[in-house]
Each structure stands twice: as structure tokens, then as C-alpha cells.
N, C-alpha and C positions, 0 to 999 in steps of 0.2 A: 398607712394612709389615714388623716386623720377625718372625722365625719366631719360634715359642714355645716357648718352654723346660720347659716342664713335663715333668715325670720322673716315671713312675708309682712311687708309693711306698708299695707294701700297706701294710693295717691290720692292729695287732696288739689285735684288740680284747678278746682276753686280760688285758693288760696298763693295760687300762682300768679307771679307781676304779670305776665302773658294773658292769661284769662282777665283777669282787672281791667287792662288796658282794651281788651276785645270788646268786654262789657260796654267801659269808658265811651267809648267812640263807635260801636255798632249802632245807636237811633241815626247817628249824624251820618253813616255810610248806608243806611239804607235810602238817607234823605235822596243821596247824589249819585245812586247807583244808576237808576236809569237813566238819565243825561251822561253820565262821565264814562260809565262802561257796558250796560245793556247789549250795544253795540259789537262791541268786541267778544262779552262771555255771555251775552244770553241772560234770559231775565231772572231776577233773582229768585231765589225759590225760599217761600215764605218759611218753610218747615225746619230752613237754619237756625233762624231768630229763634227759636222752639226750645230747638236744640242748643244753642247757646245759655239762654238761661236758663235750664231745668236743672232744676239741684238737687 
């Protein structure tokens, strides 16, 4: 059997279209969360937005 090669290679998940686009458009969802969803999930919890952009 032969050993494995694998090489741990962190994620830069910064650098991902998915995180860009959260970035993109997370001011304007926080604008309309209480009117559009509050309702539904409950108020938004500010310690997202935190976490979203810490780098």
C-alpha cells in the first residue's frame, strides 16, 4: 500500500464567489430583514454581521 500524499492546504474561503457575494449584499439584507422576515425567523442577531466580515 502505498503512503498518502495529501498535503493540508487551508481554505481561503474569503476568496470565494459565495463569501464576495454575502459580503455584496449583506448592508442591503440587513436593511429589509425586519420588515420582510423578522416575522418568520426572529430578529436578526447582530453578531453575524461580526462574523461575516472578520478576516
Amino acid at each position: 500500500m502505498a503512503a498518502s500524499s495529501a498535503v493540508y492546504r487551508p481554505r481561503n474561503p474569503q476568496a470565494t464567489d459565495y463569501c464576495r457575494c454575502v459580503e455584496d449584499r449583506l448592508e442591503n439584507f440587513i436593511k429589509v430583514y425586519e420588515e420582510r422576515f423578522e416575522k418568520t425567523y426572529g430578529f436578526f442577531r447582530s453578531y453575524l454581521q461580526n462574523v461575516i466580515y472578520r478576516k
